[in-house]
C-alpha positions, 0 to 999 in steps of 0.5 A: 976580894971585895970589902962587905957594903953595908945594906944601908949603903947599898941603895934601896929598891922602889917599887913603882905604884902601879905594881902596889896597885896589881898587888892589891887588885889581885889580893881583892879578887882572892878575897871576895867569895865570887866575882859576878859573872858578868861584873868585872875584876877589882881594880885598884888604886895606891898612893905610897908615901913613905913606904906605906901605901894607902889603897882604894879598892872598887869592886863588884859584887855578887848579891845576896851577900853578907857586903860589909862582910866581903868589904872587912875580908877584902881590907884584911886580904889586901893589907896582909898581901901587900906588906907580904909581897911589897913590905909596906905597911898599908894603914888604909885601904878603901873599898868602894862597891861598884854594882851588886849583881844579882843572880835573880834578876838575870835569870828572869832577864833570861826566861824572857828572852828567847 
């Protein structure tokens, strides 16, 4: 029979940035109320240093909204998912708006187009 290897010298598992990054992409997109119909999908970008990842979030946004609202929800989303899946503390995650989409202007757009 084998003799137990102690955890510690077993070796460590690393996961790459981009699967933190799909991590958190994915994280936004749950977080947000709606994604614009015609916007695209958050996209995501992480930096791990010691097992902690600092992430940037860009997103789109359907407009009216409560923005700063959607942003906290987004931040919280993303933190909790990423220590949940990759176990990585995430001190910051930045999330930029892209574009606002606004449901009004295209449906005026619309009216006028025949």
């Amino acid at each position: 029979m084998a003799a137990q290897v102690a955890p510690r010298e077993r070796g460590a598992t690393r996961i790459a940035d981009r699967v933190v990054a799909k991590i958190a992409a994915r994280a936004a997109r749950e977080a947000v109320d709606a994604v614009p119909a015609d916007g695209s999908p958050p996209r995501a970008t992480v930096s791990v240093h010691h097992e902690a990842a600092r992430i940037r979030v860009s997103l789109e946004l359907e407009y009216p909204c409560d923005i700063g609202g959607q942003c906290g929800a987004v931040r919280r989303h993303v933190t909790e998912r990423v220590k949940a899946l990759a176990g990585m503390d995430v001190p910051e995650v930045a999330v930029q708006v892209e574009r606002l989409h606004s449901a009004q202007v295209r449906a005026a757009a619309q009216g006028r187009t025949r």
